[in-house]
DODO-498358 format. One record per residue (C-alpha): x, y, z. Coordinates in steps of 0.1 Angstrom, whole numbers, plus 5000, padded with zeros to 4 digits. Layout:
r X->X	Y->Y	Z->Z
...
***
This chain:
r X->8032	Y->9316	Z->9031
r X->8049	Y->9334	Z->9001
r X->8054	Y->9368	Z->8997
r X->8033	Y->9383	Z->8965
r X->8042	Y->9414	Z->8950
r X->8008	Y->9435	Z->8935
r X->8006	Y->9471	Z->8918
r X->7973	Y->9489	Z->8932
r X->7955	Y->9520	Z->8936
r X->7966	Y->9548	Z->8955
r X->7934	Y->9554	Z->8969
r X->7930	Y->9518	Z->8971
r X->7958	Y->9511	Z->8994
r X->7946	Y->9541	Z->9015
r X->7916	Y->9528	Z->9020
r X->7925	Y->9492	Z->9029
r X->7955	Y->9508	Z->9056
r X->7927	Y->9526	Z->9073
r X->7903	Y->9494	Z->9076
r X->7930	Y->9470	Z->9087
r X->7940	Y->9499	Z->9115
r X->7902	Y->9501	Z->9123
r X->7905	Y->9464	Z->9129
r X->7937	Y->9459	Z->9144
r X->7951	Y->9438	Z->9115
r X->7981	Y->9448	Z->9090
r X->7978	Y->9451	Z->9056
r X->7984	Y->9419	Z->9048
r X->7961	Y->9401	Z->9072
r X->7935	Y->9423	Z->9060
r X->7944	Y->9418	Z->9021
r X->7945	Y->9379	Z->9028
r X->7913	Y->9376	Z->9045
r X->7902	Y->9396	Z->9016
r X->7910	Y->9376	Z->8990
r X->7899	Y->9343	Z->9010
r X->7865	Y->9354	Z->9012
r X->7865	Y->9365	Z->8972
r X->7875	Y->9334	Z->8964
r X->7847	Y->9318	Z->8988
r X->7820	Y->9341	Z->8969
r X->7831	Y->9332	Z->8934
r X->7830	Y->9293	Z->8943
r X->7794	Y->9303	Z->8957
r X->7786	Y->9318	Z->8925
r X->7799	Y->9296	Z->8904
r X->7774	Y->9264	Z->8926
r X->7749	Y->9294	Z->8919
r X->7753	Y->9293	Z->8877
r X->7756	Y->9254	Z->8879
r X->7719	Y->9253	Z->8898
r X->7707	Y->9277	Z->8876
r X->7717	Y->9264	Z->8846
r X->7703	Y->9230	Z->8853
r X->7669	Y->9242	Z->8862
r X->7669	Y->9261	Z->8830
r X->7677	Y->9228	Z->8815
r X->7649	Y->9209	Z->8834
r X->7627	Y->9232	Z->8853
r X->7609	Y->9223	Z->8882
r X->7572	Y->9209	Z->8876
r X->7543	Y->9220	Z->8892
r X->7534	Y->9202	Z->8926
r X->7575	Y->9183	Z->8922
r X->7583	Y->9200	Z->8954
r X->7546	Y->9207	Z->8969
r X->7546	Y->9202	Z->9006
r X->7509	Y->9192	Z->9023
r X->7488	Y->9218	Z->9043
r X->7503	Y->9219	Z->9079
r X->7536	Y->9207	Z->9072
r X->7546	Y->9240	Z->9053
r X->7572	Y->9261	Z->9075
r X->7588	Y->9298	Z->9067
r X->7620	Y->9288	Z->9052
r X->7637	Y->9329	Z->9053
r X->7667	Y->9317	Z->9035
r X->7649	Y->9309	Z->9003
r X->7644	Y->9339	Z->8990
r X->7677	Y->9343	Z->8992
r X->7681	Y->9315	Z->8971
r X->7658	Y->9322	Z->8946
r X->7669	Y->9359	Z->8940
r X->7704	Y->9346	Z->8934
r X->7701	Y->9315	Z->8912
r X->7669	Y->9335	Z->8895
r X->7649	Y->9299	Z->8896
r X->7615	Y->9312	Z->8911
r X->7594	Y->9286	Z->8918
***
């Protein structure tokens, strides 16, 4: 690891010391763990804009992804999905 130096919030830092005590971790664990998972959520985002760009591009066509009576299942995730790439189909 290397050693980063950062200028933050008062309150900020506050607020991070309490929740790393809360959950047994120091600062930095805490901070690093963080930043891991921002990163994770902006590559998520970014796989996000690149679906949603390329349905806007070639949008899905009526019956493309139809599924036939009785073989239809609740898929929960979906809406998920759909809220976050905005592609409702």
């Amino acid at each position: 690891m290397i050693t980063v130096q950062m200028t933050l919030e008062p309150d900020l830092v506050k607020t991070v010391d309490r929740l790393a005590k809360r959950r047994g971790l120091t600062r930095s664990a805490f901070t690093r763990e963080a930043l891991a998972k921002a990163v994770e959520a902006e590559a998520i985002r970014a796989q996000e804009e690149q679906h949603r760009q390329g349905y806007l591009k070639k949008p899905v066509r009526r019956g493309e992804f139809s599924v036939p009576a009785g073989q239809q299942r609740s898929t929960p995730g979906l809406r998920l999905v759909v809220r976050a790439t905005g592609v409702f189909v």
